[in-house]
C-alpha positions as CSV (number, residue, x, y, z in Angstrom):
1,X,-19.4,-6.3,13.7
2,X,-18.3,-5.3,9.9
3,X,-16.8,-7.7,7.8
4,X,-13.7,-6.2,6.2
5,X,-12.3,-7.5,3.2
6,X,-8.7,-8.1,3.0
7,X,-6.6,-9.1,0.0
8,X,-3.9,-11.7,1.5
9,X,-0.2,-10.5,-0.1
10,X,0.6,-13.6,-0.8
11,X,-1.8,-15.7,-2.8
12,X,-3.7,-13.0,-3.4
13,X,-7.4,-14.4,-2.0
14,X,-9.6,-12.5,-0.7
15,X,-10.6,-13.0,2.9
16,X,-13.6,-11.2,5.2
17,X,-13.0,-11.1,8.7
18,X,-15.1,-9.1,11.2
19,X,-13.1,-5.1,11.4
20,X,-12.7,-6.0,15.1
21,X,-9.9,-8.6,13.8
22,X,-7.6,-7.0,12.2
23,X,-5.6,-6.8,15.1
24,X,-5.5,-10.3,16.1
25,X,-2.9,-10.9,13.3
26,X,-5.3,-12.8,10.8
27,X,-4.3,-15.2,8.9
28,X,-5.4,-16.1,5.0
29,X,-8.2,-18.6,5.0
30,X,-6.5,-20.0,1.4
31,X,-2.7,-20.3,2.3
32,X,-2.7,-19.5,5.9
33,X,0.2,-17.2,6.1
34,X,-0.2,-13.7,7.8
35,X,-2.1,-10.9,6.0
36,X,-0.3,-8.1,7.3
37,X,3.4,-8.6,7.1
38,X,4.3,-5.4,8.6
39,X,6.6,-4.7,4.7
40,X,5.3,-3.1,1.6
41,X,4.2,-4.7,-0.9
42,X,5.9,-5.4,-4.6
43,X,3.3,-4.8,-6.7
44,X,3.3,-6.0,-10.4
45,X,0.7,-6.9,-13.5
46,X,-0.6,-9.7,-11.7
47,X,-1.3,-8.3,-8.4
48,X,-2.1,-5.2,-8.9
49,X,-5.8,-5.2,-9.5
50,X,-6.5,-7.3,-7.0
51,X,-4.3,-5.3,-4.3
52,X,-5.8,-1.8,-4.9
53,X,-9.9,-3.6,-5.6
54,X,-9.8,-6.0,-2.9
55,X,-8.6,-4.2,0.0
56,X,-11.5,-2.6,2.3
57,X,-8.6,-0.6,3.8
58,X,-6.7,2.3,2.1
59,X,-3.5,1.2,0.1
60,X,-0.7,3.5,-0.3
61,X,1.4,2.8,-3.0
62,X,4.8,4.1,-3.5
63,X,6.0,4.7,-7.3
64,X,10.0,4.5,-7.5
65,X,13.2,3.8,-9.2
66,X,15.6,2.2,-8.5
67,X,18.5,4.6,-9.9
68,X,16.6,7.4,-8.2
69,X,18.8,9.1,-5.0
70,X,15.2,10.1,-3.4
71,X,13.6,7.3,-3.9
72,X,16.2,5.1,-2.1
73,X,16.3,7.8,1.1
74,X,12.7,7.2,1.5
75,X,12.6,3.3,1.3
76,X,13.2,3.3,5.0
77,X,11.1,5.8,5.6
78,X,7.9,3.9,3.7
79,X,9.1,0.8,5.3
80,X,9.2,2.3,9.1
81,X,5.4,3.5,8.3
82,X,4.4,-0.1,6.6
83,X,5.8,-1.7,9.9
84,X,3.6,0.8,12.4
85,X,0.3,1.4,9.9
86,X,-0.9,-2.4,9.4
87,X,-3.5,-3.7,9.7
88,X,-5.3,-0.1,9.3
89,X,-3.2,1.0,5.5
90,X,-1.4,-1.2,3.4
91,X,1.7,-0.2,2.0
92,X,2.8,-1.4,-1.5
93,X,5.6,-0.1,-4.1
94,X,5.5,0.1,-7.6
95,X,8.6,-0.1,-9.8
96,X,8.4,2.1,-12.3
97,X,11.3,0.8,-14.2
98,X,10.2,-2.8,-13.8
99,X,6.8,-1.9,-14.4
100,X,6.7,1.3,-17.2
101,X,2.9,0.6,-18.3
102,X,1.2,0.7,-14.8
103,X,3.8,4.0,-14.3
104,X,2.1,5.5,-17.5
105,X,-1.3,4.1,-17.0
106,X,-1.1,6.2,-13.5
107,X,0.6,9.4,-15.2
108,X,4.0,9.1,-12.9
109,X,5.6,11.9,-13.9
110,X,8.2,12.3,-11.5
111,X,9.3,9.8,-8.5
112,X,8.7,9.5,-5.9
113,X,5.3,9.9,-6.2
114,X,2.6,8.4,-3.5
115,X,-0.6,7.5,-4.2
116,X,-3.3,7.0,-1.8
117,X,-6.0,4.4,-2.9
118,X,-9.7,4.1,-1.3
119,X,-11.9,1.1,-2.8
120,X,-9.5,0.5,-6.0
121,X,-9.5,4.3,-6.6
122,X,-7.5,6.5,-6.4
123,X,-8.0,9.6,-4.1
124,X,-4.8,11.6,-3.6
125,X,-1.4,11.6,-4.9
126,X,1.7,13.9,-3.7
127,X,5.5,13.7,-4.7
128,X,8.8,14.2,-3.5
129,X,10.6,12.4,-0.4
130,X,9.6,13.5,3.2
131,X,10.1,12.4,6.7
132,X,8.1,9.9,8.7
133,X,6.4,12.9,10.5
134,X,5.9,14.3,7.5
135,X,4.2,11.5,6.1
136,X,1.8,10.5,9.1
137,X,0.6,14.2,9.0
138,X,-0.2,14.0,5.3
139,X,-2.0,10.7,5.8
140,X,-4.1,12.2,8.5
141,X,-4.7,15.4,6.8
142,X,-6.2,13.1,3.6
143,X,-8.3,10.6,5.7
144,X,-6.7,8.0,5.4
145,X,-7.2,6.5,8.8
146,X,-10.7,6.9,8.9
């Protein structure tokens, strides 16, 4: 039994469950709402630490815009893989326009750009739109369901 540590996405407390839970649709010990809402994430300044630190599993964050044509194609795209990937990746989206100093901090350069996140870091990025195949392969071809 290994405890996981889960950051709940909405008051932003940090729970530990055993890993063999994550499936039962946990619930935060703080607010008791759902930790996995089956939706990405908005992240902002004052969530953003905590999302990327406090999250045993891999977060996936999705840099955008919203004047950008490919960015808004692959919105449903990112939010058919948050709905079928929970509670084993968590799915979050950054702003860039909304939010231009965690864009810089992070080097976006162009958008979209996705960036995998293991233990607050970050461990692989890649850009451009792509299917939901697409997607799954590259998230299985950079561990991130492992």
């Amino acid at each position: 039994m290994n405890p996981v540590q889960i950051n709940c996405p909405h008051c932003f407390a940090t729970n530990r469950l055993p890993s063999e839970r994550l499936t039962d649709k946990p619930n935060c010990g703080k607010c008791k709402r759902a930790l996995f809402v089956g939706k990405p994430l908005e992240l902002n300044p004052g969530n953003v630490a905590n999302t990327l630190e406090k999250n045993d599993i891999p977060v996936l964050v999705d840099c955008w815009a919203p004047w950008c044509g490919p960015c808004q194609s692959f919105a449903p795209v990112f939010e058919q893989l948050a709905a079928q990937s929970e509670p084993y990746l968590r799915c979050a989206k950054l702003n860039t326009e909304a939010v231009p100093s965690i864009a810089q901090r992070w080097g976006i350069r162009s958008i979209p750009t996705l960036i995998l996140f293991k233990g607050g870091k970050e461990v692989q990025r890649v850009s451009g739109a792509m299917s939901i195949q697409q997607l799954k392969a590259w998230l299985v071809q950079v561990g991130a369901f492992n």
